[in-house]
C-alpha positions in Angstrom: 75.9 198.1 -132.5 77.0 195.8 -135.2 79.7 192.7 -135.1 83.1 193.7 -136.3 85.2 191.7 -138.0 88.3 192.2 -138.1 90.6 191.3 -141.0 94.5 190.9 -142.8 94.0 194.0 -145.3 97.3 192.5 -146.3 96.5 189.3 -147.2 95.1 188.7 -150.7 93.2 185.5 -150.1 91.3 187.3 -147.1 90.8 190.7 -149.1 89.3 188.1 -151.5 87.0 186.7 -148.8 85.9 189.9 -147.7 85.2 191.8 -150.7 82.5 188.1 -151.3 81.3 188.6 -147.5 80.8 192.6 -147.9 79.0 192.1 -150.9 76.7 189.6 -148.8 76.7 190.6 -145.4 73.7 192.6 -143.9 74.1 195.9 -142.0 75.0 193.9 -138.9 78.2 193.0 -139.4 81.2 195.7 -139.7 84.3 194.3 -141.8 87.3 196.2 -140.5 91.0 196.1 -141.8 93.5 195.5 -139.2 95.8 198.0 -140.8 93.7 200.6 -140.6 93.3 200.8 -136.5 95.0 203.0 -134.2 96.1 200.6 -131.0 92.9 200.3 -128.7 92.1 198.5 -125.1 89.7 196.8 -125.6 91.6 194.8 -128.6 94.3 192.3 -128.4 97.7 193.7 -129.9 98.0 194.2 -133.5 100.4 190.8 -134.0 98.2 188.8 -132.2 94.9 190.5 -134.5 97.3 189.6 -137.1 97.6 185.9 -136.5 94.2 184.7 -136.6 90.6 186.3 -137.2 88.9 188.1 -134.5 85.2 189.0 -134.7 83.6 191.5 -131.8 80.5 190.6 -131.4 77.7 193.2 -130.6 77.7 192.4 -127.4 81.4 192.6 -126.4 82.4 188.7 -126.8 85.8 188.1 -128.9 85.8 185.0 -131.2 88.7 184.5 -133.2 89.7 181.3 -135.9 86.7 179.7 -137.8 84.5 180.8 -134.5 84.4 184.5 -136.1 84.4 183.0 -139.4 81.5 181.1 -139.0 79.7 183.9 -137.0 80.8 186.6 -139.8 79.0 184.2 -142.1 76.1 183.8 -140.0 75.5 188.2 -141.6 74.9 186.4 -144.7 71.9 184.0 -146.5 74.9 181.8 -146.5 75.2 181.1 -142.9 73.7 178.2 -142.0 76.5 176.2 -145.4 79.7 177.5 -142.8 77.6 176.2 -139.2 78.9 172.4 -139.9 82.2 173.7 -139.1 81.3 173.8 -135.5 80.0 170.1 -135.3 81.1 168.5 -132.2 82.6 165.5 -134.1 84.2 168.1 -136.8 85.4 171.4 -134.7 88.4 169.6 -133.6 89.9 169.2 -136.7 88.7 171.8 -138.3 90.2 174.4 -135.7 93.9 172.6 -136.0 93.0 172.5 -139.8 92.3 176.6 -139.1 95.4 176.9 -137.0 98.1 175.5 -139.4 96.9 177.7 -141.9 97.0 180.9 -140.0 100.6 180.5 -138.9 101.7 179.7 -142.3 99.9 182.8 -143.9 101.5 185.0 -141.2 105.0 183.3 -141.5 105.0 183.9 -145.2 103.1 187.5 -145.0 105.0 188.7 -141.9 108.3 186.8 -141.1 109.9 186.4 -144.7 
């Protein structure tokens, strides 16, 4: 079973990334549009899938924010460039860097 990540179809800046990570990703990792799921259990509710990045891993765990990112990453030879994201000294920041971001893409995609 592979890790899914699931993504804005939506969004053009995350179509962008995807289209780069498909092209780079190995066979363990599942890129899934958001907009293309029926409503499921064992998923959070389409807003809240909406609002940040979520990545299922293969065993059942639920990252979302720059934890999925970096593990989506982790598919690809370019991996280990996306791990310093997750430094003990830098993850602070870089979540509420993450964060801020994510509302504002969903304010402008979703609430205008």
């Amino acid at each position: 079973m592979p890790d899914i990540l699931y993504y804005d179809g939506q969004c053009p800046l995350c179509n962008r990334e995807m289209a780069k990570l498909g092209q780079l990703c190995d066979a363990d990792l599942q890129l899934t549009d958001i907009h293309s799921l029926n409503d499921r259990e064992d998923l959070p509710d389409r807003e809240t899938l909406l609002r940040t990045l979520h990545l299922k891993t293969a065993n059942g765990e639920l990252l979302t924010g720059i934890d999925a990112n970096v593990m989506a990453w982790q598919h690809t030879r370019l991996g280990p460039l996306w791990r310093w994201l997750r430094w003990p000294l830098i993850r602070p920041l870089a979540d509420s860097i993450y964060r801020l971001w994510a509302e504002r893409r969903y304010r402008r995609l979703y609430l205008n």
